[in-house]
C-alpha positions in Angstrom: 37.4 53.2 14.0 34.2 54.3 15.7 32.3 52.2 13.4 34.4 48.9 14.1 33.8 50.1 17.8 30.0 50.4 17.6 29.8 46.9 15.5 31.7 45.0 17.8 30.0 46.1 20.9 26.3 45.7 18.9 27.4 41.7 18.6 28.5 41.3 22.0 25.2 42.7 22.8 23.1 40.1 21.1 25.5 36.9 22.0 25.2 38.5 25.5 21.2 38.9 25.4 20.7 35.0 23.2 20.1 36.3 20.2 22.9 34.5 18.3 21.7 31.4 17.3 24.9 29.3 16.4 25.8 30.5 20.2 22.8 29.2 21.4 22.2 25.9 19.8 26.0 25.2 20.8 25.2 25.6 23.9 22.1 23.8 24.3 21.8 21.4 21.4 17.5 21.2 21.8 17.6 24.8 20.7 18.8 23.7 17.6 16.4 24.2 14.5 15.3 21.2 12.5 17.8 20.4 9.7 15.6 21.1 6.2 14.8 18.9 3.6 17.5 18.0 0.8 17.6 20.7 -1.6 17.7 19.4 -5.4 17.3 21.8 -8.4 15.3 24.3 -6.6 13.6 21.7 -5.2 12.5 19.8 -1.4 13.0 16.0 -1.1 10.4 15.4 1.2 12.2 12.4 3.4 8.2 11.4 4.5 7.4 10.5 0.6 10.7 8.5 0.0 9.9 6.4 2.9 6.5 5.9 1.9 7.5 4.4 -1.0 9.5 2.0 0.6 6.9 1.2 3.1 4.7 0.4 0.0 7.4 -2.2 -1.4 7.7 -3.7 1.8 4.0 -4.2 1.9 4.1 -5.5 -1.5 6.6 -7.9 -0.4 4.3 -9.1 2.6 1.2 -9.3 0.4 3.1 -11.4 -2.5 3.0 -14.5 0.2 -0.6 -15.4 -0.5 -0.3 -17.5 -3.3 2.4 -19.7 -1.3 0.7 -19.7 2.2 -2.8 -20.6 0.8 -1.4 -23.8 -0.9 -1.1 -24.9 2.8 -4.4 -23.9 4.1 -7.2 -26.3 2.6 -10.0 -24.5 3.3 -12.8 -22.3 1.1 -11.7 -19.6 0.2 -14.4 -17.7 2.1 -13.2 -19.4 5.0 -9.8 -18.3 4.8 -10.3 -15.2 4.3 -12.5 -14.8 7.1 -9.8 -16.6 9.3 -7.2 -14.5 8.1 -9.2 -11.3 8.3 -9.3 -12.1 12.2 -5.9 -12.9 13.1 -5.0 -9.2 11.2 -7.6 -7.2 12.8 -6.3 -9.0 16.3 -2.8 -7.8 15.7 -3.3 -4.6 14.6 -5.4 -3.8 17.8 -2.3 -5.3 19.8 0.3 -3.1 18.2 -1.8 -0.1 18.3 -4.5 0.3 20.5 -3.0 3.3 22.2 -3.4 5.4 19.1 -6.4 4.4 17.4 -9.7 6.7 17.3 -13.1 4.9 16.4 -14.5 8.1 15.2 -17.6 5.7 13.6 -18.0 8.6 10.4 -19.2 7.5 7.2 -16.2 8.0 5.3 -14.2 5.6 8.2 -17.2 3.2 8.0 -17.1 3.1 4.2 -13.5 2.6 4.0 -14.1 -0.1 6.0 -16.9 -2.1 3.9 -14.4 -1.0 0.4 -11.4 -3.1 2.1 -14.3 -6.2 3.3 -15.2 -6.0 -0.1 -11.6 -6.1 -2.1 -10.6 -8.7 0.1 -14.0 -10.9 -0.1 -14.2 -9.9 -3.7 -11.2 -11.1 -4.8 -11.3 -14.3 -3.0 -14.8 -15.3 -4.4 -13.1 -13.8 -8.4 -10.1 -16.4 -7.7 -13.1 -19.2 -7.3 -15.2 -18.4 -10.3 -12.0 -17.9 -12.9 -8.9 -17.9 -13.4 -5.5 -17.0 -10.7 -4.4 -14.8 -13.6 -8.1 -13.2 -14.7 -8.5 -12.0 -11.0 -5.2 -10.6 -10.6 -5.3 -8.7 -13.8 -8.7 -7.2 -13.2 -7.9 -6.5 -9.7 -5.0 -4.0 -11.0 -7.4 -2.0 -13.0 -8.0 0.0 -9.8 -5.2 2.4 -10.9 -7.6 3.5 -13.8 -10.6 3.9 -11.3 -8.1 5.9 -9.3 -6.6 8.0 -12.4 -10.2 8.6 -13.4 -11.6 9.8 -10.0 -8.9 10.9 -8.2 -8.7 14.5 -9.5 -12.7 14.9 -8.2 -12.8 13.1 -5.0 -9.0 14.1 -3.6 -7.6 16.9 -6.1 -4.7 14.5 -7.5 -5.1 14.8 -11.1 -3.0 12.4 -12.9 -0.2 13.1 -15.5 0.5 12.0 -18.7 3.4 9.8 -17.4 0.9 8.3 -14.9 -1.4 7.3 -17.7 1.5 6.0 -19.8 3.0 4.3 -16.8 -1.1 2.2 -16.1 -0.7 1.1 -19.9 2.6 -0.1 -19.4 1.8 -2.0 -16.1 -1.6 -3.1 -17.2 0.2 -4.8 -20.8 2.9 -5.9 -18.8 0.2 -8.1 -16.5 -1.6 -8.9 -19.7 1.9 -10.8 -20.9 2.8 -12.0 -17.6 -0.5 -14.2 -17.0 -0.9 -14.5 -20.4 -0.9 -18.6 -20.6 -3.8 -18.7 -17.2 -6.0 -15.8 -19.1 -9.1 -16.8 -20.2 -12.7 -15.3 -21.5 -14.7 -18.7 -19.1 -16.8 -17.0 -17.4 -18.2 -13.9 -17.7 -20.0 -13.7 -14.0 -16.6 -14.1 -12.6 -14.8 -11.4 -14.8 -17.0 -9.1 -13.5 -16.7 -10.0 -10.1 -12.6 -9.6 -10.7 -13.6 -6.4 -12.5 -15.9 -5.4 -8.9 -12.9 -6.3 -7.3 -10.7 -4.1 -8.7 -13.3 -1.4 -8.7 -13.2 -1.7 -4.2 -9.9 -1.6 -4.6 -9.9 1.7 -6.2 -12.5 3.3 -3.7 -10.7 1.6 -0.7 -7.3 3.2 -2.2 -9.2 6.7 -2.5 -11.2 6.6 0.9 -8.1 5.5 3.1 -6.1 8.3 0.8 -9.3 11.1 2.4 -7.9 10.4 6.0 -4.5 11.0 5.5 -4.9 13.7 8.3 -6.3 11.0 10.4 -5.7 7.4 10.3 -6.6 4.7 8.0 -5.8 2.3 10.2 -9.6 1.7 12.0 -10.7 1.6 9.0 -8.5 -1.7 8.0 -9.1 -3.4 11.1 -12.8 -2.7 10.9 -12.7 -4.1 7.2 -10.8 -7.1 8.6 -13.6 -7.8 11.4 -16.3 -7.6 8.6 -14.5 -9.9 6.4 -14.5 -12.0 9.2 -18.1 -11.8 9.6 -18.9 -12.4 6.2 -16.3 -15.6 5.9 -17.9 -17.0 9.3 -20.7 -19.4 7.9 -18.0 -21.2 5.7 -15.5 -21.3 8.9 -18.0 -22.7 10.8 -18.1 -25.9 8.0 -14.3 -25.9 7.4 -12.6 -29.0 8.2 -9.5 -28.9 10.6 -6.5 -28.1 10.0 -3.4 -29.9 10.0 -0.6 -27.7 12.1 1.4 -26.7 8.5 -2.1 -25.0 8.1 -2.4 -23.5 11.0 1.1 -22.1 11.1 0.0 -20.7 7.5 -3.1 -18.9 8.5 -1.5 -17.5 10.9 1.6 -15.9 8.6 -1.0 -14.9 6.1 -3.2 -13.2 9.1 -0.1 -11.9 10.5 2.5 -10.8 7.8 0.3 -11.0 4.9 -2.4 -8.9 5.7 -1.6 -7.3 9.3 1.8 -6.6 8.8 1.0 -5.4 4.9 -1.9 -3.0 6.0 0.6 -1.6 8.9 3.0 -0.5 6.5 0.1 0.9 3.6 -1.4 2.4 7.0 1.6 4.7 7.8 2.6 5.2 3.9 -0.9 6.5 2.5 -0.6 10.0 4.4 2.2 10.9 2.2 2.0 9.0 -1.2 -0.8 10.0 -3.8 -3.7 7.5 -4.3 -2.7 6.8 -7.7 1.2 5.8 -6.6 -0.3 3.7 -3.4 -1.7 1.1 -6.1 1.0 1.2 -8.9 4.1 0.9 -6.6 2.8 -2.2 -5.1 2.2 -3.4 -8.0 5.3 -5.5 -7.9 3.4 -7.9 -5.6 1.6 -10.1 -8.3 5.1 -10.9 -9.9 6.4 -11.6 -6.8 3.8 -13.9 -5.5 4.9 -17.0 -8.7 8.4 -16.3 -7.1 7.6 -17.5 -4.0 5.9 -20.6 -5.4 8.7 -21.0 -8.1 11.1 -21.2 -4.8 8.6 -24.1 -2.9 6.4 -26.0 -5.6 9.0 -25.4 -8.5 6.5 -24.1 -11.2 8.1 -21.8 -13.1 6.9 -19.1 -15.4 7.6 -19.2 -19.0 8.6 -16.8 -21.4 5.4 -14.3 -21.8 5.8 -14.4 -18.1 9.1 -13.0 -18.0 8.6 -10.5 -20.6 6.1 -9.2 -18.7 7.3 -9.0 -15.5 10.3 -7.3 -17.4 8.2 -4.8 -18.3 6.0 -4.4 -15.7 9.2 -3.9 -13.2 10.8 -1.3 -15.5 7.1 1.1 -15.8 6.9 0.5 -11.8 10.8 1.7 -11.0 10.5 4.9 -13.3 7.3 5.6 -11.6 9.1 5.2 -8.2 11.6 7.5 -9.2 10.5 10.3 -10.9 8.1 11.0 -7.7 11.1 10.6 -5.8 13.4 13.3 -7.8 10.3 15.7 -8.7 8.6 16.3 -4.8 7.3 20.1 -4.5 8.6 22.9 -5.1 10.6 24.2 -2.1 8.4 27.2 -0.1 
């Protein structure tokens, strides 16, 4: 009886001096801890990483509009690009100059000149070959990326990541099968270059994830820009159907894109911010099957098929295996 005495006058003790905590956050819900991640198997889903990955398929989404929107605009490419490059780095200073930090370092500053070069790259690759050979090559950044990651960021890839890159890169191999072809060798490599800056962009961006790669994508933007200036200053005008496009591809295709890679690259490993998106090339002949009516044929399909399935496990499995719970 003295026991049950002592016991019950201990917990009116501690409700009376705060120390209960289901009294306390009942009575003032602010005081109320943080609800924890989702426990699974012994495991925390981290909610940061599964919304990174759809940040990175809506990205993908925005960047599959290029091959549509540029059908429209009937300029150089250079020029385009350059155009483009300034409407995005004008709307990403609108939508978030209160929280960006020009820190000018050399790995913000080199960041910067990777993305100038993807995007300049790439343009020039889809000028000297092939749609098809410069999208392909692009996509072997996820190599670059399996290959250096594990020395410049500690993310050593897995077995399933190198299975998943064969099964995405044969995929792409039988999607634009009919457009590949061996014409040119100067612009292979360029596609080849471009994939390579695509890689180090990836990786460099992936190095600030305690800061923000956002400075660095605007300044890229503003040196593409720079670099696409001589051939906007020769471009004939534009009809308004062109403008309108230029400004969708500055705006959604690029700015919009980069906003949501921006915010998704602090939580995602370099090696998934490349092969998730990687639904964008077989998106982009959707878009152009819905307006111009080409449609793909049967490699195409196969492909994309396959290229769809290696992409969703991938998606997945990071999703159901975060890290361990502390």
């Amino acid at each position: 009886m003295e026991r049950l005495v002592a016991k019950a006058l201990s917990r009116r003790v501690f409700t009376a001096s705060g120390v209960d905590d289901a009294a306390v956050s009942t009575a003032n819900p602010a005081l109320r801890p943080p609800p924890s991640p989702a426990m699974h198997g012994g495991f925390m889903r981290d909610p940061a990483h599964t919304k990174s990955v759809g940040l990175l398929l809506a990205g993908a989404v925005c960047w599959s509009l290029a091959g549509v929107l540029f059908k429209y605009v009937e300029w150089p490419g250079l020029a385009a690009a350059g155009g483009r490059g300034l409407i995005a780095a004008l709307f990403l200073l609108a939508v978030t100059f209160r929280s960006l930090r020009f820190t000018w370092s050399p790995l913000q500053l080199a960041a910067a000149v990777a993305y100038a070069a993807c995007t300049v790259l790439f343009t020039l690759a889809n000028k000297m070959t092939t749609a098809a050979n410069a999208i392909l090559l692009q996509y072997t950044a996820p190599v670059w990326i399996a290959l250096l990651g594990a020395w410049f960021l500690g993310e050593r890839a897995t077995r399933a990541d190198w299975l998943t890159i064969a099964a995405v890169f044969g995929g792409l191999a039988l999607f634009f099968y009919e457009g590949l072809q061996l014409n040119n060798v100067a612009g292979l490599l360029v596609a080849v270059a471009s994939g390579v800056a695509f890689a180090v962009m990836t990786l460099l961006m992936r190095k600030q994830k305690d800061t923000s790669a956002l400075e660095s994508i605007i300044l890229g933007n503003l040196l593409g820009f720079v670099i696409g200036l001589p051939a906007l200053w020769t471009a004939p005008a534009l009809p308004a159907t062109g403008w309108i496009a230029l400004l969708l591809l500055g705006l959604v295709q690029l700015g919009l894109a980069y906003l949501f890679y921006a915010k998704a690259i602090k939580h995602v490993t370099a090696l998934e911010a490349v092969l998730i998106p990687v639904m964008e090339p077989l998106l982009n002949p959707l878009w152009v099957l819905l307006a111009f009516h080409e449609r793909p044929g049967r490699f195409a399909l196969l492909g994309g098929a396959i290229v769809l399935g290696a992409v969703t496990l991938r998606a997945v499995s990071g999703l159901r295996a975060p890290r361990p719970a502390a």
